[in-house]
C-alpha positions in Angstrom: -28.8 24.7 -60.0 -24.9 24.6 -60.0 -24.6 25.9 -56.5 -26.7 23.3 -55.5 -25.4 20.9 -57.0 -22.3 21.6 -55.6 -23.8 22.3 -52.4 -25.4 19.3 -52.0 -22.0 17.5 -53.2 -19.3 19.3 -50.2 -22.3 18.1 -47.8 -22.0 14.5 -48.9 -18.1 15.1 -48.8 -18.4 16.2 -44.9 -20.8 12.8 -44.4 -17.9 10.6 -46.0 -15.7 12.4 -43.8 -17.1 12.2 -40.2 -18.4 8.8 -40.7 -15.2 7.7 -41.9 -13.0 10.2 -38.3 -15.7 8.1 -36.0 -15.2 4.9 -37.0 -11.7 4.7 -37.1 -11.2 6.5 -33.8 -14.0 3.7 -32.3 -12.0 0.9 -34.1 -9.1 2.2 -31.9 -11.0 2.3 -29.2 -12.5 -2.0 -29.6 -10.8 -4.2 -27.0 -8.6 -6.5 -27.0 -5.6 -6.3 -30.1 -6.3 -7.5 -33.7 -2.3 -7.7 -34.4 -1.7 -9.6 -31.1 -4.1 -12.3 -31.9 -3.0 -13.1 -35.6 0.6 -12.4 -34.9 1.9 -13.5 -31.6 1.5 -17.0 -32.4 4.5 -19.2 -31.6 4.4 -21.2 -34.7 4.9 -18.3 -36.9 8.3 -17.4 -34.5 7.7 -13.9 -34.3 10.2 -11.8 -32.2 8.4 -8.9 -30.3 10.4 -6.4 -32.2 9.1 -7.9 -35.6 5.6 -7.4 -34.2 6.5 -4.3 -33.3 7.4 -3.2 -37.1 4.1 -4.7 -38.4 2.0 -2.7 -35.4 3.6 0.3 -36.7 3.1 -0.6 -40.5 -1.0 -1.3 -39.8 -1.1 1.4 -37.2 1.5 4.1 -37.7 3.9 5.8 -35.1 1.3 7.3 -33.3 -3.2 7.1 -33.5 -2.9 10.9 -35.2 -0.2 9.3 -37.4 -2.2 6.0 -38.5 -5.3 8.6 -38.5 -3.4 10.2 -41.4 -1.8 7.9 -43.1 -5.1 5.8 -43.3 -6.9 8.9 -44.5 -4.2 9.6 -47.0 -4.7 6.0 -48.1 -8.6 6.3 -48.6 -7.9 9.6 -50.7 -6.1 7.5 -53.0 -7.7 4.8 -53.3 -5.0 2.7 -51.2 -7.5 0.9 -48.3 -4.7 -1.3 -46.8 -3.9 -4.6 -46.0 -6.3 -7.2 -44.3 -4.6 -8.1 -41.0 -6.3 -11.3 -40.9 -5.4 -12.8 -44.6 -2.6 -10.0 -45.2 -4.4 -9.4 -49.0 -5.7 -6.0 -50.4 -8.7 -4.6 -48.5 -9.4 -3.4 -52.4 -9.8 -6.8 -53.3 -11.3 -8.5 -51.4 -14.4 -5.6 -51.5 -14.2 -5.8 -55.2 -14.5 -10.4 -54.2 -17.6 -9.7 -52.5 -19.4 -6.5 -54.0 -21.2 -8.3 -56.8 -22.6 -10.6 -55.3 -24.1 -8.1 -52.3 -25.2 -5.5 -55.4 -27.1 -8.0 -56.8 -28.7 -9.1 -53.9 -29.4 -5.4 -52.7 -30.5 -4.1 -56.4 -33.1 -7.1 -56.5 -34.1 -6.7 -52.5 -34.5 -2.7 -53.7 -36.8 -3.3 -56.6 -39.0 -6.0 -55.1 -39.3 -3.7 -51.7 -40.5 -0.9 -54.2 -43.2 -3.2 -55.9 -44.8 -4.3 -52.7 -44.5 -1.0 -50.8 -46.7 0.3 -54.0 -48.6 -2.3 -54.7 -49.9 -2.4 -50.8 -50.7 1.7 -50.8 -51.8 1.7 -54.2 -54.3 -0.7 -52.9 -55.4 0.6 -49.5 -55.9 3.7 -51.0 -58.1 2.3 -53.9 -60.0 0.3 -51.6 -63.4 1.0 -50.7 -63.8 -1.4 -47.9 -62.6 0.1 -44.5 -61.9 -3.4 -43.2 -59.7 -4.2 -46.1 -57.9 -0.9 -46.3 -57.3 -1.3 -42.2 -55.9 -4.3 -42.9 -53.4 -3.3 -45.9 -52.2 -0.7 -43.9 -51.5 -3.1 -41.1 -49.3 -5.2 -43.4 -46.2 -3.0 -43.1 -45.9 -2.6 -39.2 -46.0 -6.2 -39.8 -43.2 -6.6 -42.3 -40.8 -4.0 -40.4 -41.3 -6.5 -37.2 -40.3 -9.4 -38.5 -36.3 -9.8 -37.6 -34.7 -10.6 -41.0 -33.2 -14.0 -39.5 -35.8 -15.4 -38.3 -38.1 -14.7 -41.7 -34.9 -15.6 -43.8 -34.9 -19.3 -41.5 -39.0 -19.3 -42.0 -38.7 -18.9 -45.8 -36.2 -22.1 -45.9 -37.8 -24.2 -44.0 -41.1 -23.7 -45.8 -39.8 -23.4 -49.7 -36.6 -25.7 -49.5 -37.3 -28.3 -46.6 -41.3 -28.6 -47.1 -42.4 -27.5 -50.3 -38.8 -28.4 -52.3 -39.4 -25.6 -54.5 -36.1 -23.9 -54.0 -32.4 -26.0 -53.5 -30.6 -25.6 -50.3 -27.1 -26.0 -51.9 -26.4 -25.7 -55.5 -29.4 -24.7 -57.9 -29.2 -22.0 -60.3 -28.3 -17.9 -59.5 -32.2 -17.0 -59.8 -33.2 -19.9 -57.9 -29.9 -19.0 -54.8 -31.3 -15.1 -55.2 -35.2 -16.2 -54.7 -34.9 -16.6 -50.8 -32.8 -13.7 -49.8 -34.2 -11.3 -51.8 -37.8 -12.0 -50.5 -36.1 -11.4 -46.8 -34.2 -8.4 -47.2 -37.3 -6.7 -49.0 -39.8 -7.5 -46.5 -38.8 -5.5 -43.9 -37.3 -2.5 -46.2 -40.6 -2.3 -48.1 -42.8 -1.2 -44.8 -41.3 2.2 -44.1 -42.0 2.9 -48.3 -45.4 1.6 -48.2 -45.9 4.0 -44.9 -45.0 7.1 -46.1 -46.3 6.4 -49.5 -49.5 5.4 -48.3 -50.2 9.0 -46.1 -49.1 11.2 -48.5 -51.6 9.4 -51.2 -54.2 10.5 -48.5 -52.9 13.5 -47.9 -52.8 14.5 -51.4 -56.4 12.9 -51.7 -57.4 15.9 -49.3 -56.2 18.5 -51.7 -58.9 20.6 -53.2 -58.2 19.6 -56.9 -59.1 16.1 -56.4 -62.9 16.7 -56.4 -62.2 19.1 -59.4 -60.8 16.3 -61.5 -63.4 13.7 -60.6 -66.1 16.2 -61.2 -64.6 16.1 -64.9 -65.9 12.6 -65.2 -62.1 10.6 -64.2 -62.3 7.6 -62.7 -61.3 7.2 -59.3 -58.4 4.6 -60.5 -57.1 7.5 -63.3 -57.4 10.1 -59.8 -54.6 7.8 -58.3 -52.5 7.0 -61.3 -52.2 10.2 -63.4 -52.6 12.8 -60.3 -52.2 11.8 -57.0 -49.3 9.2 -57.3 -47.0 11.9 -59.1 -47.6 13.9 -55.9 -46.9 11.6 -53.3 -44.2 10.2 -54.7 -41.6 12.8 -53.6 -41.7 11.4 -49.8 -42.1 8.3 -50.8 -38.6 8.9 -52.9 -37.3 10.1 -49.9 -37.1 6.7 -47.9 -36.7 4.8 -50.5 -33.1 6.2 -50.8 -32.9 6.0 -46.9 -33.7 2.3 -47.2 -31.5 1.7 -50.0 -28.4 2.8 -48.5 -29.2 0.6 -45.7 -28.8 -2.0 -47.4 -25.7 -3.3 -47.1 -25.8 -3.5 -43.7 -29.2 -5.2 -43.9 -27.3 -7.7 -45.9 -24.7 -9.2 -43.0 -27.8 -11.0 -41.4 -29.1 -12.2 -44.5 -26.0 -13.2 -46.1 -24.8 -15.1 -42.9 -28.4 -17.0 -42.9 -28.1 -18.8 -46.6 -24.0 -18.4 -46.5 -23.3 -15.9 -49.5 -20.0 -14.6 -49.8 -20.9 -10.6 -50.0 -20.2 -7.3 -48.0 -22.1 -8.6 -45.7 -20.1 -12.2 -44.8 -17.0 -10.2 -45.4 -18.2 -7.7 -42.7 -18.8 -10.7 -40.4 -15.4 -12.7 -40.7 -13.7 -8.8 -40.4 -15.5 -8.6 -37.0 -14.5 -11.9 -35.8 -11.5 -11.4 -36.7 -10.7 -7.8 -35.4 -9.6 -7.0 -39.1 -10.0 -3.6 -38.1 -8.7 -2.3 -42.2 -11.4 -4.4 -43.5 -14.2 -3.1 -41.0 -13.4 0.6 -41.3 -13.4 -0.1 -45.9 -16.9 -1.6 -45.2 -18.1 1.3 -42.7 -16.7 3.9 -45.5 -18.5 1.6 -48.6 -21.8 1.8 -46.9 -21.2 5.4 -45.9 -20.8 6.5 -49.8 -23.3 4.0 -51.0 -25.9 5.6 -48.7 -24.6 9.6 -49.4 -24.5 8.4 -53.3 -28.0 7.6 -53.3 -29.7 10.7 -51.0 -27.5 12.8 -53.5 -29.4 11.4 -56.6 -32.5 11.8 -54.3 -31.6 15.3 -53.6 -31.0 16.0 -57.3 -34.3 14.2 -58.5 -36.4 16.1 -56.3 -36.5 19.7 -58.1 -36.9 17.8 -61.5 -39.9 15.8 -60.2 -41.3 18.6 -58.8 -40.9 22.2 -60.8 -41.7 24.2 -57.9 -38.7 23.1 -55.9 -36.6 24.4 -59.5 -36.7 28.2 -58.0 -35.5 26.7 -54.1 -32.5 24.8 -56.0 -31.4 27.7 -57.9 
């Protein structure tokens, strides 16, 4: 179990790595010139040789050079300065990830209810025309673009119905709304794949053995099959999860919270290149973070996969 443990942990370290070598090198590669458009303004009186000096300090000598020292820097825990306010990169990620881990932890948990709720009950149904149409709802929900539902929901439940405030209104009542969009769309894939694997494990020959012992056919789903689907099921939910952060820029921009996901968009429009790459890199661990807790679930869920791991 060590060595795969440790394994499992130098793969996620290779992840961090090439996700953090290809962004940088395409953040070098954007048009135009982030430093240019902040500082060669003529009110701040710049000389060309003073821009020059803060290139290099952003930058380094050389792209192998900045390549280093930036790499050096995230090793650290050093992220840089952001070119466009001149702060900490560290800060202003430790502003905005709060309010974006609430948002996403919420968004997580309510995308896990429906996703089971919806295969629970397709697979419990009896009625062909229902279960055809439960099992419809997902391609439904991963169709939907997030801004367009996230516009939908406020004009129904703010500017219609009054239940929830526009501005002001309490942290529930500010979370009610974006939560609802950002787990629509994540809870489809879940409710897919845990919807076939409850049939396919429905197919197994045990089944009929347990409900010729007189179990119920709600019992059947609950005590046996669920505990046996669950382990693909776990699989995308872990894939969703570390999605979400970047599912949270659209969402955030639509009812104006300050997260990730609004500091992700002021960094592109600003060509804050330090900012962008920090955010690239913060979704990159969150999402290697979480498969690794997957991957070390997986032979404790299921004992057979104990002898694989050793």
């Amino acid at each position: 179990m060590t060595r795969y443990l440790l394994s499992r942990a130098g793969q996620a370290a290779l992840v961090l790595w090439a996700a953090f070598t290809a962004s940088y090198v395409l953040l070098q590669l954007l048009p135009g010139d982030s430093i240019l458009i902040k500082f060669q303004n003529p009110e701040l009186g710049l000389s060309p040789q003073q821009i020059a000096e803060i290139r290099s300090y952003y930058a380094g000598g050389s792209p192998v050079a900045g390549y280093v020292q930036t790499l050096l820097g995230f090793l650290t825990g050093s992220l840089g300065y952001s070119i466009d306010t001149g702060t900490p990169v560290a800060e202003r990620l430790a502003e905005a990830l709060p309010e974006t881990a609430r948002l996403a932890s919420a968004a997580f948990l309510l995308a896990v209810v429906i996703a089971v709720v919806i295969a629970f009950a397709a697979s419990y149904s009896t009625a062909s025309w229902l279960r055809g149409a439960l099992l419809s709802v997902p391609s439904l929900f991963v169709s939907v673009p997030a801004f367009w539902l996230g516009i939908l929901l406020i004009q129904i439940f703010s500017f219609r119905l009054g239940l929830v405030p526009v501005i002001g209104g309490s942290e529930p009542q500010q979370l009610v709304l974006p939560v609802l969009t950002l787990a629509v769309p994540i809870s489809a894939p879940i409710a897919q794949v845990l919807a076939r694997a409850i049939d396919q494990v429905y197919a197994q020959p045990f089944v009929p053995v347990i409900a010729a012992r007189g179990a119920t056919r709600w019992w059947i789903l609950w005590r046996h099959v669920a505990r046996n689907a669950v382990l693909p099921a776990l699989t995308v939910a872990g894939l969703t999860f570390g999605e979400l952060i970047a599912g949270s820029v659209v969402t955030e921009t639509v009812f104006g919270r300050a997260g990730i996901g609004r500091l992700t968009e002021q960094a592109v429009n600003a060509q804050d290149t330090p900012v962008m790459l920090a955010v690239v890199v913060l979704a990159a661990a969150v999402f290697v973070l979480v498969n690794l807790v997957v991957d070390v679930l997986f032979p404790i869920l299921d004992p057979r996969l104990k002898g694989a791991a050793a």
